[in-house]
matplotlib code that plots the C-alpha trace (Angstrom):
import matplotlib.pyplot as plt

x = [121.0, 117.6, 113.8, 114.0, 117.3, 116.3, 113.0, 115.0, 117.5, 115.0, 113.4, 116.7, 117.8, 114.2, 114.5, 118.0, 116.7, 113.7, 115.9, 118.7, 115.3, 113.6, 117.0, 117.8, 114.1, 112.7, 115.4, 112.8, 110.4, 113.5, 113.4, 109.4, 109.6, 111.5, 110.3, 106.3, 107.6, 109.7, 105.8, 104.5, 106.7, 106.0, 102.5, 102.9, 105.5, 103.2, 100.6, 104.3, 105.4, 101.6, 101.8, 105.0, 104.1, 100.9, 102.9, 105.0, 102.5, 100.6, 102.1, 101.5, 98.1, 96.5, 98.2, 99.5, 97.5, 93.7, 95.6, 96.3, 92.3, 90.1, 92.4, 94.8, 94.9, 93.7, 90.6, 89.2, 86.2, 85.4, 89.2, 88.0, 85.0, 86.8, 89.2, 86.6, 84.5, 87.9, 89.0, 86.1, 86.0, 89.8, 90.5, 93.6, 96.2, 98.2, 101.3, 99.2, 97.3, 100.4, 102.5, 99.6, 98.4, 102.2, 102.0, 99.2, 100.7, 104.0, 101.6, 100.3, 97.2, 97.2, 97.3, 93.4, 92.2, 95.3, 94.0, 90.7, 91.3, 93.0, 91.0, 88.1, 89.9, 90.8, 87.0, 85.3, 85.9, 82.5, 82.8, 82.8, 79.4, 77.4, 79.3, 78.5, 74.8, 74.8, 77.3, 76.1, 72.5, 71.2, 70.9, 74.4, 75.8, 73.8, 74.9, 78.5, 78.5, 76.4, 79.1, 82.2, 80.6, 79.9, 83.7, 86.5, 85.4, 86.6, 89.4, 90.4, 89.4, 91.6, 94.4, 94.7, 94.8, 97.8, 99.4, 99.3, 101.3]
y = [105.4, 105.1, 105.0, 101.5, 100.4, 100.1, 97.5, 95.6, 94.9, 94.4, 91.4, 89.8, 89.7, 88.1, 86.0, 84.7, 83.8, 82.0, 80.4, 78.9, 78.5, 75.9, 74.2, 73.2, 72.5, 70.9, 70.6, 68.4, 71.8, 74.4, 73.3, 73.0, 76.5, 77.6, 76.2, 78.0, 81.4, 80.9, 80.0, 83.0, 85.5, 84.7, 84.9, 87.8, 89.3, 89.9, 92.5, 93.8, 94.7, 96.6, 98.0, 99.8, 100.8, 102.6, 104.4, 105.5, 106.9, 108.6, 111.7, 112.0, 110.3, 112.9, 116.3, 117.3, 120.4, 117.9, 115.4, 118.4, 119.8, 116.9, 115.2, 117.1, 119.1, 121.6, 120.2, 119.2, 117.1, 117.0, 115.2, 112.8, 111.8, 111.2, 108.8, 107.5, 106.1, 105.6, 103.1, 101.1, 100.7, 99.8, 96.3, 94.5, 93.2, 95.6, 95.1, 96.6, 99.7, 100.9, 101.9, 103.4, 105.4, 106.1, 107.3, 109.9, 110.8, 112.1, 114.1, 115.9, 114.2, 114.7, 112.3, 113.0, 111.6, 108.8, 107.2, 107.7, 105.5, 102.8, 102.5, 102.3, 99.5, 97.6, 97.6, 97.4, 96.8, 96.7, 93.4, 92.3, 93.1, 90.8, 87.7, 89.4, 89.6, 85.8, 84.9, 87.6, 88.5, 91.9, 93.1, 92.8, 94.0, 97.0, 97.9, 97.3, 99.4, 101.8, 102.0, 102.3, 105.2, 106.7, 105.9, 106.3, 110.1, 110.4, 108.4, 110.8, 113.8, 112.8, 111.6, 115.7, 116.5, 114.1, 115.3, 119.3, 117.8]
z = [100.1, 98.6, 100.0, 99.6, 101.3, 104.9, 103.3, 101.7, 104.1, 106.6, 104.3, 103.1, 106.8, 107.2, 104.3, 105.6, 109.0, 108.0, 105.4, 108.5, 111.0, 108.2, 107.3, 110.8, 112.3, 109.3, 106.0, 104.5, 104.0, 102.8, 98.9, 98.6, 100.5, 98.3, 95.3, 96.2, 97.4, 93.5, 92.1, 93.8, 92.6, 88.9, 89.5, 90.9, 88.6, 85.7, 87.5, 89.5, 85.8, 84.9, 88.2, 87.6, 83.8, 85.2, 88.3, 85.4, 83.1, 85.6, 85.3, 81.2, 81.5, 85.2, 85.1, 88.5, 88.5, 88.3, 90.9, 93.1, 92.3, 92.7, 95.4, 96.8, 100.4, 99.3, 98.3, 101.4, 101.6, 97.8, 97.6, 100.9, 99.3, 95.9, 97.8, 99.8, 96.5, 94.3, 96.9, 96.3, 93.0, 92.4, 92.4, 92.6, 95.4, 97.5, 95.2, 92.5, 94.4, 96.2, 93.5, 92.1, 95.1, 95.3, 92.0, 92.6, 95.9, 94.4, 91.5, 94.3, 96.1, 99.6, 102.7, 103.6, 99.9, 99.7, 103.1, 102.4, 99.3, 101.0, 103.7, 101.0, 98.9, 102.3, 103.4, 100.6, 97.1, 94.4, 93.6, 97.2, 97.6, 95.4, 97.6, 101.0, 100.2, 99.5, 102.3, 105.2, 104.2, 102.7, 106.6, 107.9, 104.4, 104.1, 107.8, 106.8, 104.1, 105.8, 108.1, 106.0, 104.1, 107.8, 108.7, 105.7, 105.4, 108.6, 108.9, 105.7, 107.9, 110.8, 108.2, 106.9, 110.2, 111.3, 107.9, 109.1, 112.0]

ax = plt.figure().add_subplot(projection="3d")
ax.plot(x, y, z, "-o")
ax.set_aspect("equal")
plt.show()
């Protein structure tokens, strides 16, 4: 059985729940439901489809040997650091950035740089910032940023350590 059995099964038990929970407490809701988690999924499917096609050129495009350099275990805080700005700079949704940071994980980054990264795309993303300056004020953004710079290092720090585990 593959990586991805036990996931699947786990969301088409879900999906087959939720789908005998909505017909019997509200049958009215199970085709509209249906019919926006169907508009979803093609929304969705396009960037699903690019996501894949970049996962898969990774390895022609990034030669193991430079993932395992700049980013990989061995390369300690340099690779943390790398994560910890890449992750900011990457946009997209998590069905987008995952195959890709699976992507570089399986060319040989290591766990330190790959949660460094996420943690960095989760908290902060570039183009967040211009919209928390006019939301939040220049005072509490600067201090939030100040303080994810201070923390994703670290979280990457204690992330190599759980790896060596």
């Amino acid at each position: 059985m593959g990586k991805m059995f036990v996931p699947t099964v786990v969301m088409l038990s879900l999906a087959i729940v939720l789908v005998i929970f909505v017909h019997f407490r509200q049958p009215a809701q199970l085709v509209p439901s249906l019919k926006n988690g169907g508009f979803l999924l093609l929304q969705m499917l396009p960037v699903l489809i690019f996501a894949f096609i970049v996962v898969g050129l990774i390895p022609a495009v990034i030669p193991r040997e430079a993932i395992s350099r700049w980013i990989g275990e061995g390369a300690g805080w340099k690779g943390i650091m790398i994560g910890s700005v890449a992750g900011g700079l990457i946009p997209g949704p998590p069905y987008a950035v995952f195959p890709f940071v699976a992507g570089i994980y399986k060319q040989g980054a290591g766990i330190g740089p790959m949660v460094a990264l996420l943690t960095s795309w989760a908290t902060w993303q570039l183009t967040r910032i211009p919209l928390a300056v006019a939301l939040l004020g220049p005072k509490l953004t600067i201090i939030w940023i100040a303080s994810i710079i201070i923390f994703i290092p670290i979280v990457g720090f204690i992330a190599s350590l759980f790896g060596r585990i």
